[in-house]
C-alpha positions as CSV (number, residue, x, y, z in Angstrom):
1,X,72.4,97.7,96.5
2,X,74.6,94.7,96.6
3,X,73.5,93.3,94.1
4,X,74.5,96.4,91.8
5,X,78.1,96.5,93.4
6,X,78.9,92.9,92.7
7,X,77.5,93.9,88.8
8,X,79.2,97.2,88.9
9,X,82.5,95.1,89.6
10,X,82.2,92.2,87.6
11,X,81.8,94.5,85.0
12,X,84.9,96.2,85.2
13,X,87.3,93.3,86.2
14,X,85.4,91.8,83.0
15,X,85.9,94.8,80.7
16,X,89.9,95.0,81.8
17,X,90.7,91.6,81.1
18,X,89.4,92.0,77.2
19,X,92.5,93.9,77.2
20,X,94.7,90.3,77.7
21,X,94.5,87.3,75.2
22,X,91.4,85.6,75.7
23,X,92.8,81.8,74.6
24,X,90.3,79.1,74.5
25,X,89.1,76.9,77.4
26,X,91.7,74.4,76.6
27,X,94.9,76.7,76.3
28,X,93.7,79.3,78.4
29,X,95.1,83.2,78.0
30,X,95.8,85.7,80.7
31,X,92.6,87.3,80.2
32,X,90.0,83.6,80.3
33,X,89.8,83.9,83.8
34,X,89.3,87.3,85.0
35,X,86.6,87.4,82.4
36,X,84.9,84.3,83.3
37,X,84.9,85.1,86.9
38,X,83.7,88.6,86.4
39,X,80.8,87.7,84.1
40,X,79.6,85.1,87.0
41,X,79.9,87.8,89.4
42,X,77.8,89.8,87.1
43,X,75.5,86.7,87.1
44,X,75.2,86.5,90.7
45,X,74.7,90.2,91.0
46,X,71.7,90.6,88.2
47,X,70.4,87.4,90.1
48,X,70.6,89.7,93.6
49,X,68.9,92.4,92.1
50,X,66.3,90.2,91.0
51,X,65.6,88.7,94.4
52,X,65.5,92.0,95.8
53,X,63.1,94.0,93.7
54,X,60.8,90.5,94.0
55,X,61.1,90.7,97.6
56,X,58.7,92.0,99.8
57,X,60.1,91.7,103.2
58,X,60.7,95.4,105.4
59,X,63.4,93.6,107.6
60,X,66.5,95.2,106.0
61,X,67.8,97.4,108.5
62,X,69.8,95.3,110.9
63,X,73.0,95.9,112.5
64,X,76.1,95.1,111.1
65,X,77.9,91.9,112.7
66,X,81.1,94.3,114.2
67,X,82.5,91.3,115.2
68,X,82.7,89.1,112.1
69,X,83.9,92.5,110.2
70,X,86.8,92.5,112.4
71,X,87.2,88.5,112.6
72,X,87.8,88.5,108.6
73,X,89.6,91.6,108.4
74,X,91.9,90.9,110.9
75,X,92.2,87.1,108.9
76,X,92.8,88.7,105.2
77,X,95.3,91.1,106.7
78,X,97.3,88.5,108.9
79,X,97.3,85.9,105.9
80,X,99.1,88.8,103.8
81,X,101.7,89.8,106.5
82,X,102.1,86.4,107.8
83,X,102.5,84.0,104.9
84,X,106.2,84.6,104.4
85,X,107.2,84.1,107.9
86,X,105.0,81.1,108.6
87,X,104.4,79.0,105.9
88,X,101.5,78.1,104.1
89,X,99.7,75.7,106.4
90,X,99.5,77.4,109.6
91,X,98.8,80.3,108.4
92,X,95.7,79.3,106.7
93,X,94.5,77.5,109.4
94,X,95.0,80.3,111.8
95,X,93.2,82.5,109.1
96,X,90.7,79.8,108.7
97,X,89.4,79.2,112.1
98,X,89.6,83.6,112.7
99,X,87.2,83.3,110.1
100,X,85.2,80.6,110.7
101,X,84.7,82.2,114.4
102,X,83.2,85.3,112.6
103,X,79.9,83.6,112.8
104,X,77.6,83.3,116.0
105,X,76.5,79.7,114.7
106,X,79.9,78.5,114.9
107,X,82.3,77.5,118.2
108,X,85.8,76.3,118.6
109,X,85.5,72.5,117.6
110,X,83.8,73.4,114.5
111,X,86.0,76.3,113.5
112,X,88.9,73.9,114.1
113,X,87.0,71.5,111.5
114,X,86.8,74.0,109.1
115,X,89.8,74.9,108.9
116,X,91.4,71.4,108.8
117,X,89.7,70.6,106.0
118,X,89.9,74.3,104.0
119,X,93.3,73.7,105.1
120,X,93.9,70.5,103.1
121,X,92.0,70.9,100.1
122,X,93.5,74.5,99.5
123,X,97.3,72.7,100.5
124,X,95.7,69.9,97.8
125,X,94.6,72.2,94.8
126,X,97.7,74.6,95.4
127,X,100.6,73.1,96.4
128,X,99.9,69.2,94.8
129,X,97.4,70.3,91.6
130,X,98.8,73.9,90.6
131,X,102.0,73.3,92.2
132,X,101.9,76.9,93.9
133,X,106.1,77.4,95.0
134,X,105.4,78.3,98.4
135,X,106.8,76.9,101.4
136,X,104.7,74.9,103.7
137,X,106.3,75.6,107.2
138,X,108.0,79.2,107.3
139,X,111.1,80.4,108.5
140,X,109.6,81.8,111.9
141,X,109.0,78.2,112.9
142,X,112.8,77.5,112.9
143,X,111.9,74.5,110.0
């Protein structure tokens, strides 16, 4: 079933984007990477499907992980409301480690790793590479 939703979206993120010019991999259009990305999600999902039809293990029904739902969804939703107010960097980290504590496998000093390092490759490929205008330190921190 997963496997069909990641198709099922892929699909149509892919499909919409035919609407925008395409380009070519070295002067890329509007519509290159919304296409690109949904036909890898449509990859990923056929591959899915494949590795569950194949499959021959009865040990689907477990419970859902109540606590990582809420440790992500609580991370997406603070990133969005808090990005303005405090800046780029700490609000990824905070987001980061939120997220990284979603998992059973994962305590405090490695959450804090994790999100040291998501947070300096992401400040790296966004605000040095692509040169995203967006402040670093927000105005709620008095900077």
């Amino acid at each position: 079933m997963a496997g069909a939703i990641f198709v099922a979206a892929g699909a149509y993120f892919a499909l919409e984007a035919l609407n925008y010019e395409l380009g070519t991999p070295f002067r890329m259009g509007p519509g290159f990477m919304p296409v690109s990305l949904g036909a890898v999600l449509v990859a990923l999902g056929l591959a899915i499907v494949v590795k569950g039809v194949r499959s021959d293990r009865q040990d689907y029904a477990q419970p859902p992980s109540w606590r990582a739902i809420g440790l992500v969804t609580f991370s997406v939703l603070f990133f969005g409301f808090a990005i303005r107010g405090l800046g780029f960097i700490p609000t990824l980290l905070i987001g980061t480690v939120l997220t990284a504590l979603a998992s059973r496998t994962n305590n405090i000093v490695a959450a804090l790793v994790i999100a040291v390092g998501m947070t300096v490759l992401s400040s790296l490929v966004f605000v040095v590479g692509l040169r995203v205008n967006i402040p670093l330190l927000g105005p709620w921190l008095g900077f």
